[in-house]
Phi, psi and omega in degrees: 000325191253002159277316179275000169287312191296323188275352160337283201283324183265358158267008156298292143006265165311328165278304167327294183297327161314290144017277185282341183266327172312303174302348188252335198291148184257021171229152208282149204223100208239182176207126186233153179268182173331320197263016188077001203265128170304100191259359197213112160257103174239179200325330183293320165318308191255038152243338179277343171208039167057027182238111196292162162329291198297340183289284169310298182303144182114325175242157197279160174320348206283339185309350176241016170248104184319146216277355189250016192239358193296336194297292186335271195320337175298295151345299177288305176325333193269245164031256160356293187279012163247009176103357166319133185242135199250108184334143166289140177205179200223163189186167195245144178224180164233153233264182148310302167291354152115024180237169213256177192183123178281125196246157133242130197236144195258120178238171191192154174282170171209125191236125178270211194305320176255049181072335208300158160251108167235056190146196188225167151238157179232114176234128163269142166218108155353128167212027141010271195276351147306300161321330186289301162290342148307311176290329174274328160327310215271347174265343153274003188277335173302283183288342144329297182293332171277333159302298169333308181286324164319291186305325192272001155296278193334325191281303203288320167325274176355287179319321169296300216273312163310329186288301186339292177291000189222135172249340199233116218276332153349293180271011153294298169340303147356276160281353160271326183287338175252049178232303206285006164272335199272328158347280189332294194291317169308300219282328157333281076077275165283332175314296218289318191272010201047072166069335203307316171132202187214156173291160186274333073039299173294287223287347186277327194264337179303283230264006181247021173276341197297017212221340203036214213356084189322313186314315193277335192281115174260137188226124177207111163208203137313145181285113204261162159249123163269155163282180249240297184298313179285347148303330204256317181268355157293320188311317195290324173313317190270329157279346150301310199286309187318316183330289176278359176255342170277305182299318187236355214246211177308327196283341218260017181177135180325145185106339200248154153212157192231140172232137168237138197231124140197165214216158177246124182215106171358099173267181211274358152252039173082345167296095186294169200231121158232156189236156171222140176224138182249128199215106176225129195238146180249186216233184163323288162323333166263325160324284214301308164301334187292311196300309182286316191268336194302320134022284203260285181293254176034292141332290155307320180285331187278004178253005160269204152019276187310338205253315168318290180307309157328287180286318194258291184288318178321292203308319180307318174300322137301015191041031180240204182223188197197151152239130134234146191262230054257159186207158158293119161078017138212140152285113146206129175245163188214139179227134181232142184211157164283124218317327176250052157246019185210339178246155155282137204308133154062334192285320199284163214228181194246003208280152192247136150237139179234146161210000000 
């Protein structure tokens, strides 16, 4: 008696603690008969698919399979009643409120006391935010391949329009390996925001730190968010203009500065605008180099590459236009394009900063 007693208490016991590991599981545990009519629901069930116990038990499974998705439970049933225990797959169910949730789902038979099979259990696992992330995985991966293929254009352009122009095979080298770096640090820029875009602040100070002297560059406009295209062609813009201002311009001798400026401002049909003026005045000492040498190399790079990208490829790649000016012992270019070729929607602010 008290050995059939004990075992009594201890499959009390065993049920209980089964119980308490259903009711606590944080994927949803639900149990149905034959007839698909919902015989078991636990808490995880009704936060995953919003239908209290009471809601539920009583009804068929079909209420949570979109009606064009109903064919599975035939299926799974026919399974079922032949002893399958059914592999996990993932497939959508649906909420109270009607809205759909990506599931993977485990099914297995219930067999009572004398073997028979009489139902199922279904434990669902949320895979949402998996699904979410696969889905943004698989659009940088899209868009990686479409910058890329940009980028292996942007190079061979580079390569042409530089070969065109170099006699010497040393600064051709040179000058490609610091065109396709200044690439890079764009491209830097967005891998870290995942494609997102870059601040305008960041690409400015990224592609003039390789030139050092910070002290003379001054920067002051509103705080931009750029998309992905005006990362890659501004970036080069900023890397021509450095170029030539550590060789001929403000960087290249005491005395020189450069302040870049820009502002958003409404045009007359309500369109906004944005401007950027790159403004760099040199000192004595770089006049003078510019006045001897600027003649010849000087001259020759700025009507190469660089004067490309400046006049033609930014602005053009931005749906805008451009001027450059040069004077002895000043630079300047300024581009204006329209404001949503150049920000990502809704991030940029009107707020000002200077450094």
């Amino acid at each position: 008696m008290n050995k059939s007693g004990g075992t009594f208490r201890q499959d009390l016991n065993a049920d209980a603690r089964l119980a308490a590991i259903v009711d606590s599981s944080y994927d949803a545990i639900i149990g149905k008969n034959l007839n698909s009519i919902i015989t078991d629901w636990n808490h995880a069930a009704e936060r995953m698919f919003g239908y209290s116990a009471e809601e539920a038990i009583g009804q068929s499974i079909l209420m949570l399979i979109p009606e064009h998705m109903q064919g599975e439970e035939v299926e799974i049933i026919a399974r079922i009643r032949a002893g399958d225990r059914i592999p996990s797959f993932e497939t959508t169910r649906r909420r109270k409120d009607g809205s759909l949730i990506a599931v993977s789902l485990t099914i297995s038979p219930i067999k009572n006391s004398a073997g028979e099979i009489v139902g199922a259990s279904k434990i669902a696992r949320d895979i949402s935010a998996a699904k979410e992330s696969e889905r943004r995985i698989r659009l940088l991966m899209r868009e990686v391949n479409h910058r890329v293929k940009n980028q292996f254009a942007v190079i061979l352009s580079m390569v042409r329009e530089t070969s065109k122009r170099s006699t010497d095979p040393g600064e051709f080298e040179q000058m490609i390996r610091a065109r396709i770096m200044a690439l890079s640090r764009s491209h830097d820029l967005l891998v870290t925001s995942e494609w997102a875009g870059a601040s305008l602040f960041d690409l400015i100070q990224e592609h003039l730190k390789p030139f050092g002297h910070e002290e003379r560059i001054s920067l002051s406009g509103p705080l931009l968010t750029l998309q992905s295209n005006a990362v890659q062609n501004l970036g080069m813009a900023f890397h021509e203009l450095g170029t030539n201002s550590s060789k001929y311009g403000a960087l290249a001798s005491e005395g020189g500065r450069i302040e870049i400026t820009w502002k958003v401002e409404t045009g007359p049909e309500a369109q906004r605008r944005f401007h950027l003026l790159w403004h760099e005045t040199s000192g004595p000492t770089a006049a003078g180099v510019a006045q001897k040498t600027g003649e010849r190399k000087d001259a020759g790079e700025r009507k190469g590459f660089g004067t490309v990208v400046l006049q033609r490829v930014a602005p053009q790649s931005l749906s805008g236009s451009s001027t450059l000016e040069r004077s002895p012992g000043s630079v300047k270019w300024a581009l204006d394009a329209p404001l949503e070729a150049i920000v990502v929607p809704q991030l940029g602010t009107d707020t000002d900063f200077s450094v």
